[in-house]
N, C-alpha and C positions, 0 to 999 in steps of 0.2 A: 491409335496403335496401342496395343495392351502391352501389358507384362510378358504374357504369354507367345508373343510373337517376335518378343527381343530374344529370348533364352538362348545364349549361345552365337549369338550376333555380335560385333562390335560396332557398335553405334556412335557415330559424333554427334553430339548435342551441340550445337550453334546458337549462343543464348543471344546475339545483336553485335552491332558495328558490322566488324566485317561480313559480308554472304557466305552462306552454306556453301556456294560454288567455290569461292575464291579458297577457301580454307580447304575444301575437298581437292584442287588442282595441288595446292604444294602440300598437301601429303600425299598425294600418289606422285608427285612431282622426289616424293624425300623418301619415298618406297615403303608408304606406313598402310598396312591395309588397316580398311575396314567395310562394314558390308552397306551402311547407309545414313546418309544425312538428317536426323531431326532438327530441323531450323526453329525453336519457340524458347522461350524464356526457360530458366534452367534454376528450381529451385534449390534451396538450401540444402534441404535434406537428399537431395541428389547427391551434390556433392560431397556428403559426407559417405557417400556408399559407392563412390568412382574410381573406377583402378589409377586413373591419376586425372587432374581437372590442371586445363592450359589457361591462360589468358594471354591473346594477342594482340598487337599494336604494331602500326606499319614503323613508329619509330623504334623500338625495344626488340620487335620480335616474339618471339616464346617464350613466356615465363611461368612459371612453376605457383600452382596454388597448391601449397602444403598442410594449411588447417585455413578453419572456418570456425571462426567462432569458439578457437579455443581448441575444437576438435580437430584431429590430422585425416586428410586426405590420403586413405591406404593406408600406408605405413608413414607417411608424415614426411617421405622424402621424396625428392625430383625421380620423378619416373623414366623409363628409358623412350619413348615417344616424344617425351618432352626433352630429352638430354637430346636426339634427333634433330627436334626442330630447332632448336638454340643453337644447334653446330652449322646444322643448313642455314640456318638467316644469318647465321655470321660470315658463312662463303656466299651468300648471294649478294648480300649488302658489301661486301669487303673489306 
């Protein structure tokens, strides 16, 4: 897939652990669109050019990657996607 084919799409990058599927059910499950799933390793420099970048864990839930190396992710703070999923895994888990 190019660059050219994302333009204007919101794309989840699925870099490992959990599956593209599982991660794709509880966000349409938490009302978060997006148009499609890339499942493959997710570099560095991605993330620094991401509207906001999650890391999940069945124990933690959604957590907020805000810099990389120094550098902020967007604006450096918890995005509201991620303020989303941290609010649903806290009423799922209870």
């Amino acid at each position: 897939m190019n660059s050219a084919d994302l333009m204007g799409k919101r794309v989840l990058v699925v870099g490992g652990g959990l599956t593209g599927a599982s991660i794709a059910r509880f966000l349409t499950r938490c009302g978060v669109p997006f148009d499609l799933v890339d499942e493959r390793p997710v570099s560095v420099n991605e993330l620094g050019k991401a509207d906001e970048a999650i890391i999940c864990s069945s124990t933690k839930g959604a957590l907020a990657i805000t810099s990389v190396d120094g550098q902020p992710v967007a604006d450096g703070k918890v995005g509201p996607v991620t303020r989303r999923l941290m609010h649903a895994w806290a009423e799922y888990v209870g």
